[in-house]
N, C-alpha and C positions, 0 to 999 in steps of 0.2 A: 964677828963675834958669834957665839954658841948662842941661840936662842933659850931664853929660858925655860921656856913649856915644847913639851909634844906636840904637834900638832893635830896629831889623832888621838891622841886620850888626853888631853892638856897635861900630864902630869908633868912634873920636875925635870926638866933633865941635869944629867951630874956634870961637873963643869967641862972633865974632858970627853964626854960623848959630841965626836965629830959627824955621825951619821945622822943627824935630827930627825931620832926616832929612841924612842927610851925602850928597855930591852925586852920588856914586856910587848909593844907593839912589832919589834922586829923579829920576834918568833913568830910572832901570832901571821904574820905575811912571807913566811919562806918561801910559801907557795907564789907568791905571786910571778915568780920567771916564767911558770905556765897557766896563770890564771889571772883576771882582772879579781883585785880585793872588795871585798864589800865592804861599803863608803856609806859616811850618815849621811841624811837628808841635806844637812848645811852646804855640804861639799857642791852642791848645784847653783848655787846661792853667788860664790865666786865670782865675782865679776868677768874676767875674762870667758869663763863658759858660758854667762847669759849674756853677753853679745854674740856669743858664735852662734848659741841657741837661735838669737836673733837675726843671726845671719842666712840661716835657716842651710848652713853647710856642715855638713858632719865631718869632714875633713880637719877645720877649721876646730872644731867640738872636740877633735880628737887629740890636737895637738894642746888646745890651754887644758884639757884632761890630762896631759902628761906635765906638763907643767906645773898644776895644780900644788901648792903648798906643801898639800895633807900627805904626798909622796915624802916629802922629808926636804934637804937643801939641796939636792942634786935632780933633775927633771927624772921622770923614766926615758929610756930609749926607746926610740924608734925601734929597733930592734925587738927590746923587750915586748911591745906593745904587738909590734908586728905577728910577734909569736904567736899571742894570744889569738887576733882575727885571723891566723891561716896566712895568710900574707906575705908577701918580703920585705926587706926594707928599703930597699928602693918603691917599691909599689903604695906602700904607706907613705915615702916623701912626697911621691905625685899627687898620691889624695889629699896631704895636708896642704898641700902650694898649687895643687892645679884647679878646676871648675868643680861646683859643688856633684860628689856623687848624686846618680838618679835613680838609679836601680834599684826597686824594691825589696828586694830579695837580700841583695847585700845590704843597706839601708837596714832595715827587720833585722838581720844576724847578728849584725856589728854593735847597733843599741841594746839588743836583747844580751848580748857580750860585755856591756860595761855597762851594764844595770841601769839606762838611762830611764828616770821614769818617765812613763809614757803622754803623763799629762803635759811635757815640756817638749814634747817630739810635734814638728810641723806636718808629721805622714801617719795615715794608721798602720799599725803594725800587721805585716801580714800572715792571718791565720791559716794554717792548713787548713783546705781545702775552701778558704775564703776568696771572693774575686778583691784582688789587689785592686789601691785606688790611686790616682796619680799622684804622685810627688810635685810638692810646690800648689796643688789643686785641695788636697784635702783636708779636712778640718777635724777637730775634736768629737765634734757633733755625730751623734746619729743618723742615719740616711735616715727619710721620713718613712712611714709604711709604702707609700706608693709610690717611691722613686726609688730602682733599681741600680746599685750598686757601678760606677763604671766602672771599664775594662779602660786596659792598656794596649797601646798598638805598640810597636817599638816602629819607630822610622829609619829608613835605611839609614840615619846620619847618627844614631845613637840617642833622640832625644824619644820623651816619655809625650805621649796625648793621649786624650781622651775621647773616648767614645761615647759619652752619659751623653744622650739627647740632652735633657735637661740643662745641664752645665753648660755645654758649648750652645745650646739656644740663645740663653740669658745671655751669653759672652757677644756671641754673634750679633746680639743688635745693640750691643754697646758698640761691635765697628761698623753696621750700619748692613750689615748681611741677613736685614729682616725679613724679604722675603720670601713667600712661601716654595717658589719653586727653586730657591737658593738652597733653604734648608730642608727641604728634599731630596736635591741631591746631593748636599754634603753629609746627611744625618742617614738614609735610609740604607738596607744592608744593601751589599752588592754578590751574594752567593749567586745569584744567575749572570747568565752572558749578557748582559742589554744591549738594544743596539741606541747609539750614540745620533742624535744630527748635530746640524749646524743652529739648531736651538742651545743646542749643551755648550757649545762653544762661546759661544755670545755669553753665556751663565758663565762660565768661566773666566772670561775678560771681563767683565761687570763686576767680578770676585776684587780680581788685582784692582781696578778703579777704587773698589768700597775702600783695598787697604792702604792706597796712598792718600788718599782723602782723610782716612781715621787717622793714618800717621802724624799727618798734621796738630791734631788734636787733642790724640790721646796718649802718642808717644811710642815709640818703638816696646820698653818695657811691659807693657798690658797688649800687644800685640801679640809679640813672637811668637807665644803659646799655640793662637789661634791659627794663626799661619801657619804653623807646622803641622795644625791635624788635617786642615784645610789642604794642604799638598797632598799629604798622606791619603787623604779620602779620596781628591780628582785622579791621583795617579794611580790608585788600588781600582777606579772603574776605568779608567783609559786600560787598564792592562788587561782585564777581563770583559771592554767593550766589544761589540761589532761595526764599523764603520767604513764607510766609502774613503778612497784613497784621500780625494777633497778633503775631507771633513777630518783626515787625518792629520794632512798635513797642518790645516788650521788647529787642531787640539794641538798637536806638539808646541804648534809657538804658541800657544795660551799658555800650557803647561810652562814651558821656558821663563815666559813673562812671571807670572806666577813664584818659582824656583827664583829667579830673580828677586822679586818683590821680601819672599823670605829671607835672603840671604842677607838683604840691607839691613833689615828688623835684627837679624840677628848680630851683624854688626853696631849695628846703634845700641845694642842692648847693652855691647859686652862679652859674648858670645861669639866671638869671633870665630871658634875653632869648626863652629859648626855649619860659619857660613860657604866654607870654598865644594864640600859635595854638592852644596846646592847649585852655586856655580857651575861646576863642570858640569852637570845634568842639565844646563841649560844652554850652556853651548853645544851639548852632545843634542840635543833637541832639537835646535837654531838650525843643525847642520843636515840635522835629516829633512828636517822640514823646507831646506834652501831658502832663510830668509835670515838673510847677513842684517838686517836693522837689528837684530833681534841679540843676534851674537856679539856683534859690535855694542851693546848694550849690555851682558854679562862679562864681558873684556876690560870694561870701562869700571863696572863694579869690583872685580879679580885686580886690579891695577892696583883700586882704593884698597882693598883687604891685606895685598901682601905688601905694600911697604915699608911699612915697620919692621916686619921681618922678612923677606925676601928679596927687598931693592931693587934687582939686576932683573928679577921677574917680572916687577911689579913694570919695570921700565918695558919690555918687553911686551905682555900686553897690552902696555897705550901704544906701543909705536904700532902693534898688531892690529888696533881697531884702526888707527888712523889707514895703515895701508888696504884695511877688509872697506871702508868708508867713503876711501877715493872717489870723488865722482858724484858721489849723493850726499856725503854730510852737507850738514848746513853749517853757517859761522858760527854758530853757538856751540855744535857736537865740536868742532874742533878747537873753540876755544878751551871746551873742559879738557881734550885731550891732550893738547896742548899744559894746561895748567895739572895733569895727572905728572905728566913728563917734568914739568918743571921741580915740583915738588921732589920728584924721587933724585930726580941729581941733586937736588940737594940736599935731601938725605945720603947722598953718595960723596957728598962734599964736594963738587964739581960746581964750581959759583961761576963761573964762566959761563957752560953749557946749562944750567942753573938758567941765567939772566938770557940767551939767545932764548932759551923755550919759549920765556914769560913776555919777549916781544913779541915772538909771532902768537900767544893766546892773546894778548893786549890786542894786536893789528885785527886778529880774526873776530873780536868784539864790536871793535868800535864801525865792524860793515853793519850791523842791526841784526835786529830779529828776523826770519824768514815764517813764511806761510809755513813750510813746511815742519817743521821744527816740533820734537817732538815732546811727549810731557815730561821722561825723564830731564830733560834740561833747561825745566821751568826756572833752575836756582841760581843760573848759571848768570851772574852781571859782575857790575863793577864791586858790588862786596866781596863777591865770590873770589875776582881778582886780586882783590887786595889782603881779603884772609888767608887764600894762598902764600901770596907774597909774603906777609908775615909770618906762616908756621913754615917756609923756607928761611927765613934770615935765623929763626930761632935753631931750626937745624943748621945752621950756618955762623954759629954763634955771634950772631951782629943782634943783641937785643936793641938798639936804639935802632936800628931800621927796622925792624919787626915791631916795637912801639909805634913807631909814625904809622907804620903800614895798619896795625887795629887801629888807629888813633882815627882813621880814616874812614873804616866801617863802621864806628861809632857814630864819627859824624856825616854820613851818608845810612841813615840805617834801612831797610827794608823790609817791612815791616811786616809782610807776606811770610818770609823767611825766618821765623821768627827762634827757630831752632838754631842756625848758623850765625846770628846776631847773637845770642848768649854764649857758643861756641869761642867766639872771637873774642869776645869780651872775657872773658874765662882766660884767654890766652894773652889779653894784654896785660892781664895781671902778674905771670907769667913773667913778659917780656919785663913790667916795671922790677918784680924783683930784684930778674938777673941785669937790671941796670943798678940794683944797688939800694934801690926805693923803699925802704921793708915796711915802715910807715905806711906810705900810699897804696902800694901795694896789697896790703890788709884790711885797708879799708876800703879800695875796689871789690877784692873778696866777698867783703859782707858787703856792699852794697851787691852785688851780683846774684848773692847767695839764694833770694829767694825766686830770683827766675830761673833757675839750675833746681830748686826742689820744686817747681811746678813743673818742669821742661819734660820728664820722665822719660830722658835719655842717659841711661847708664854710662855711654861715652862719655857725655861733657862732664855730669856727677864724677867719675873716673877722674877728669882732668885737673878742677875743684879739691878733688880729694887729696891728689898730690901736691898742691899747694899747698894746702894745711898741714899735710906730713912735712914739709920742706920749712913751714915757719915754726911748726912744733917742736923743729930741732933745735930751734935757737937755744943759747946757755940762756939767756937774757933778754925773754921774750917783754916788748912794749907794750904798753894798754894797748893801743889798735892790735898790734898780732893777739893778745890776751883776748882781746873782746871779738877777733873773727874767729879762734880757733874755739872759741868757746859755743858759741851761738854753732860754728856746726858740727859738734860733736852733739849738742842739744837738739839739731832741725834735721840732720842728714846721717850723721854716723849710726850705725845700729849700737 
């Protein structure tokens, strides 16, 4: 049916005007093939633009802006839209479907371009000859008189940090990086040559400790930030350090462990794309430095990143760590390598080769812990085993063995683990769907729900979140799907 009013001027329209826009509004915007139209205030108001607002993603801003009613019954095009930012429209797809833009500069051009008011923008806009302030970091507010505006570093992997003493002090001892000869060397310039000891190193290994320890606590999301300036700062003074060969080889594998440490954070986050540079810079480090624990420890991480998409890789670096390993893992590294391997044939749908892997991780368990053992595979027990096993049968579409298998972790929990325990749980809800469950299943959900909005791991919220989309689709959603999809569109959805 023809709507009855304009959207842009409310007026009348006549019954057979099919463009839903009355003729006075459709002159008044000829222009817009090569220009964004001025829009009233209301137009921000729109519900789908103040969740993207809130999603703090311009991409996302971009696309319910095309969408937006007050265009008429037909969206604007990508194309059209693309016009306007300089862009193409391929280029404008990626921003509306890939990771939030970060760049300031584009950021500033694009909002200054569709007249975004500024009071609704999560970045300031940047003025000529103003110092830019981080994206995702800055607020509405004024700097005070006597704190100094931050700079931007750009890190080799594409991401934005900050340089403000200030900001990153405060931050740094919320992950427990308080003190002072920490934030010395991560805060202080490094325009001279310094030379480095075996002081700095130990600072630097005491760095990666503080951030698996915070991990635990505070969550991969309120981490990744700091980790990433923290790379950027040790490796901007390794590069223009002076040190003895010793002391170098020990910096590389801090550095490695370190590049490491972020890449997990960035995977927990969400962020997946920007974990594998970090990766390979730490096995390009592992190799200079000759110390295979180190590499066999970002291979192990590379494994976990490319599964989902790269499988035949992903497979490849566990069998690579297992063979770099020979001889000195302990039963535990090889359990997890083991349990990497299994996972991905079964993501390759090979349930055969699937089930050999998961005996010999099961066998290489149940010899115990060793002395030697080291902290990356504090997590690594019989949950670990059996959450495996489960997000294998799910990729192997057997939900009632993948039910039994979370059903298992539930009731074995581990409570150390407290991350991987919601993880599972998350996925047996999951598993009860695809058995049919849609009741139980929804009200697993919400019971689940509020360990998932404290956990502050963008992964498992991810995992959560496509449940909800999966019961939202119902024609003939039940009070329990009613009552879970509700509470988290209320607790978690922006």
């Amino acid at each position: 049916m023809t709507p009855a009013n304009c959207p842009r001027c409310g007026g009348r329209l006549a019954r057979d005007n099919h463009s839903g826009r009355c003729a006075h509004c459709q002159a008044a915007e000829r222009d817009r093939l090569t220009a964004p139209p001025a829009v009233p205030p209301p137009f921000w108001d729109h519900q789908p633009v103040r969740a993207a607002l809130a999603r703090r993603h311009l991409g996302h801003l971009i696309r319910a802006y095309r969408h937006h009613p007050y265009h008429g019954r037909l969206p604007l095009t990508q194309s059209v839209v693309a016009g306007w930012l300089g862009i193409t429209q391929a280029q404008l797809s990626r921003i509306e479907n890939g990771p939030a833009p970060i760049h300031l500069d584009r950021l500033t051009h694009w909002a200054t371009l569709l007249r975004i008011p500024e009071k609704l923008l999560w970045f300031r806009l940047l003025r000529k000859g103003a110092d830019p302030a981080p994206v995702g970091w800055a607020s509405s507010a004024p700097h005070s008189p006597d704190e100094k505006p931050g700079t931007l570093d750009a890190s080799p992997y594409g991401e934005v940090v900050t340089t403000n003493r200030r900001q990153f002090t405060t931050l740094a001892a919320l992950v427990g990086l308080g003190s002072s000869d920490q934030l010395d060397l991560l805060t202080r310039s490094v325009d001279a040559t310094p030379a480095i000891g075996m002081d700095h190193v130990r600072l630097a290994r005491s760095v990666v400790d503080d951030f698996r320890r915070a991990d635990a606590v505070i969550g991969a999301n309120g981490l990744r930030e700091v980790a990433i300036h923290v790379h950027a700062r040790l490796s901007e003074l390794a590069a223009k350090a002076r040190y003895s060969r010793d002391v170098g080889e020990a910096l590389q594998s801090a550095l490695a462990d370190l590049a490491i440490e972020t890449a997990w954070l960035a995977i927990d986050s969400e962020h997946r794309a920007t974990a594998r540079p970090y990766l390979n810079e730490a096995i390009t480090r592992a190799r200079i430095a000759d110390d295979p624990h180190v590499e066999v420890r970002a291979l192990t991480q590379l494994s976990l990143l490319l599964r989902p998409v790269q499988p035949i890789e992903s497979l490849h670096c566990a069998e690579a760590a297992l063979r770099n390993s020979a001889g000195w893992a302990t039963p535990r590294l090889r359990t997890l390598l083991h349990l990497r391997r299994a996972h991905t044939l079964a993501e390759l749908g090979d349930a055969s080769a699937h089930e050999r892997a998961m005996a010999k991780a099961r066998h290489e368990l149940e010899r115990g812990p060793h002395e030697d053992d080291e902290g990356f595979v504090h997590f690594v027990n019989e949950q670990e085993v059996q959450g495996i096993r489960g997000l294998s049968y799910l990729d192997l579409d057997k939900p009632d063995r993948a039910a039994e298998a979370f059903r298992s972790v539930a009731e074995h929990p581990s409570p150390q683990h407290r991350r991987n325990q919601v993880y599972y749980a998350v996925h047996l809800t999951e598993a009860t769907r695809r058995q049919g469950d849609i009741n139980e299943a929804a009200r697993m959900a919400l019971d689940v729900l509020p360990a998932v909005r404290r956990l502050n791991s963008q992964r498992v919220t991810k995992h959560l979140g496509q449940i909800r989309s999966d019961l939202g689709r119902l024609r003939q959603p039940t009070a329990p799907v009613r009552e879970f999809t509700q509470a988290y569109d209320e607790r978690i959805a922006p």
